[in-house]
C-alpha positions in Angstrom: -15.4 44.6 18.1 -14.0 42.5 21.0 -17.5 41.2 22.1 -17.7 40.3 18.4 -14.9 38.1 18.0 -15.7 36.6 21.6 -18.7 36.0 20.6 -17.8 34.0 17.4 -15.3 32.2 19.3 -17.8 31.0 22.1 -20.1 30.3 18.9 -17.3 28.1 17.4 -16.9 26.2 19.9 -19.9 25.2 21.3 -20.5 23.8 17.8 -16.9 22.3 18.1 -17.2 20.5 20.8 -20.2 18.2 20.2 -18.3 17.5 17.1 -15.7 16.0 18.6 -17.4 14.4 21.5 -19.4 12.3 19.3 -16.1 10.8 17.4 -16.1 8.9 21.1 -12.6 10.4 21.8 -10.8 7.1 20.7 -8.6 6.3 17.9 -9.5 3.8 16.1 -7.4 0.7 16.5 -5.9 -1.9 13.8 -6.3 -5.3 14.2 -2.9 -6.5 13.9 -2.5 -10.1 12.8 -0.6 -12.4 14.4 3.3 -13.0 13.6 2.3 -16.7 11.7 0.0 -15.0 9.4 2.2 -12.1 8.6 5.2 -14.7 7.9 3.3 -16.7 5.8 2.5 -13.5 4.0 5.7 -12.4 3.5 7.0 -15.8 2.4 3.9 -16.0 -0.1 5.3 -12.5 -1.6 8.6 -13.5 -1.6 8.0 -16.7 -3.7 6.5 -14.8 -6.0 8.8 -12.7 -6.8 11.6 -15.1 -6.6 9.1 -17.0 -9.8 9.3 -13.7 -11.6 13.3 -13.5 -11.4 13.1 -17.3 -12.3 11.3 -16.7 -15.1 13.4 -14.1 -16.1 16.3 -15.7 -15.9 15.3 -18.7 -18.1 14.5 -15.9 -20.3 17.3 -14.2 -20.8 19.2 -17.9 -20.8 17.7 -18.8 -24.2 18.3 -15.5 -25.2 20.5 -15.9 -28.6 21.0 -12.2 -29.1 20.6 -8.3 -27.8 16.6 -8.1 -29.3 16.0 -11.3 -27.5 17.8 -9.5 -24.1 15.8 -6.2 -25.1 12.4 -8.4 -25.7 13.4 -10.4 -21.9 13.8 -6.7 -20.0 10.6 -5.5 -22.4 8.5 -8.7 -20.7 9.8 -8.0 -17.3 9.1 -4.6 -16.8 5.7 -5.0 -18.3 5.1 -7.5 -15.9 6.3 -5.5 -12.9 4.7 -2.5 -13.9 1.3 -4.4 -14.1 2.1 -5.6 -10.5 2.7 -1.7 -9.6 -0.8 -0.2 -10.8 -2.6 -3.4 -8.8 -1.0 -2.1 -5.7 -1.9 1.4 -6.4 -5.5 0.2 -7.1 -5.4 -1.5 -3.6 -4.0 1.1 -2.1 -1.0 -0.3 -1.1 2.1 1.2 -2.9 5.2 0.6 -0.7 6.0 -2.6 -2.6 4.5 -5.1 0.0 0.9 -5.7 0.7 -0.3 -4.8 4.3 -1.1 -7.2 6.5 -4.7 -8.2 6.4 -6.9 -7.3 8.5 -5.7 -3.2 8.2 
């Protein structure tokens, strides 16, 4: 029973080892971009949305009663929610796209 089980063992592992070997033995590395390009990226996000709360805004300004509020909120979260499932179809979920280059 013991010869067994060192047998499947050795056995393992000479089919583990190649395995691994032939990854190269290096994680792979992410090409950071540089801190202008990331600003710039932020900045373009954050523009956006400040358009989206400006737009909003101007909405719920000419509003002249609670459906026009409701229809305002209605807009915006249609909107935002559109924004959501474009992210998830990227990939990238947490609200802010990655940098590029990741």
């Amino acid at each position: 029973m013991k010869r067994a089980f060192i047998s499947l063992a050795v056995l393992s592992l000479a089919f583990a080892v190649p395995v691994f070997a032939a990854d190269g033995g290096q994680p792979q590395q992410r090409q950071a971009p540089n801190f202008e390009q990331r600003q710039a990226e932020i900045l373009k996000i954050m523009d956006a949305r400040a358009a989206d709360l400006q737009d909003e805004r101007s909405c719920v300004q000419a509003a002249k009663g609670h459906e026009d509020l409701k229809a305002c909120r209605d807009k915006h979260m249609a909107a935002m929610e559109k924004k959501r499932s474009e992210m998830k179809e990227r990939g990238t979920g947490g609200g802010q796209t990655p940098p590029q280059g990741q």
